[in-house]
N, C-alpha and C positions, 0 to 999 in steps of 0.2 A: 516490553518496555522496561519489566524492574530486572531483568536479567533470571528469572528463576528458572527460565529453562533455555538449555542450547542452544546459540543460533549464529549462523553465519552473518555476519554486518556487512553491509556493503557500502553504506555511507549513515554518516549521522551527523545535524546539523542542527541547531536552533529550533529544539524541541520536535525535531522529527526523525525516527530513524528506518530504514531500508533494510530488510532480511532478504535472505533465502528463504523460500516456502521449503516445508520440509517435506511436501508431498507436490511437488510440480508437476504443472499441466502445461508446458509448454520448455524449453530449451533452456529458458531462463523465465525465470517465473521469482518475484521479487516481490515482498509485502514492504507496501509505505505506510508507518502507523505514525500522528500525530504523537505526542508525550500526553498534551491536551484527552481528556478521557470527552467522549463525545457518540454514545450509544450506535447514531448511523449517521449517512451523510443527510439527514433529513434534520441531522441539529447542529449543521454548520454556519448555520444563518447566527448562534452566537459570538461566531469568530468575527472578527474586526476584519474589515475589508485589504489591511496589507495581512493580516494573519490569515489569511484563505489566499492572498498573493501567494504569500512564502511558501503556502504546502504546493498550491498546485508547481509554482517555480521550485521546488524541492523534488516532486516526482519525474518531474522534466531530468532534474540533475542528478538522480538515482538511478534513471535507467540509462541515461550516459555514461554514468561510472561503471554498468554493468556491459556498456561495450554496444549500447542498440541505440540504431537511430530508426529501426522503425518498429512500433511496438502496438499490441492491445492495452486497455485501459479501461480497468472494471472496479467498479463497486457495486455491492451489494446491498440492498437496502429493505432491511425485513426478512424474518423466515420465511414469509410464503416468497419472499424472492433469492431464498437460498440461502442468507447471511445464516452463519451458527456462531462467530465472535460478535459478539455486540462490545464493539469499539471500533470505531472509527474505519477504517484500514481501503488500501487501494491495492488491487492485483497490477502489476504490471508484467507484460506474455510478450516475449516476444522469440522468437525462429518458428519451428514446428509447433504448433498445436493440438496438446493432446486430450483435451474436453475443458469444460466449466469447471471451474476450482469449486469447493466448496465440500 
């Protein structure tokens, strides 16, 4: 999100923005991070209900700009469920898939 390290944009929008994963598990493999800092999705319930509108209508519009109309849709939540960023973040997978990100 502060830009310190490389990354491919794919969209960015009203405090949310769409990478390239740098290690892809599927054909297109795209992270949606809120700007919003938000440990997992288990403390999205502080978001105001058009602000949890907008992300999930933001991930809809990310993986359209990356050309998928049919795609996976993951979050993580907790290490023992895999997560190792603790911020926010949505996988979005869509052609071939090539394992659980993480």
């Amino acid at each position: 999100m502060r830009g310190e390290l490389p990354a491919t944009v794919v969209n960015r929008a009203d405090g949310f923005i769409a990478i390239e994963d740098i290690n892809p598990k599927a054909d297109v493999h795209l992270l949606v991070i809120p700007e919003r800092h938000l440990e997992t999705f288990r403390d999205v319930s502080v978001m105001g209900e058009e602000e949890a509108k907008r992300m999930l209508d933001f991930v809809a519009e990310a993986a359209k700009a990356a050309g998928l109309d049919e795609y996976r849709l993951m979050v993580f939540v907790g290490a023992g469920a895999g997560q190792t960023v603790f911020h926010l973040h949505w996988h979005v997978l869509g052609g071939a898939f090539r394992g659980l990100p993480g």
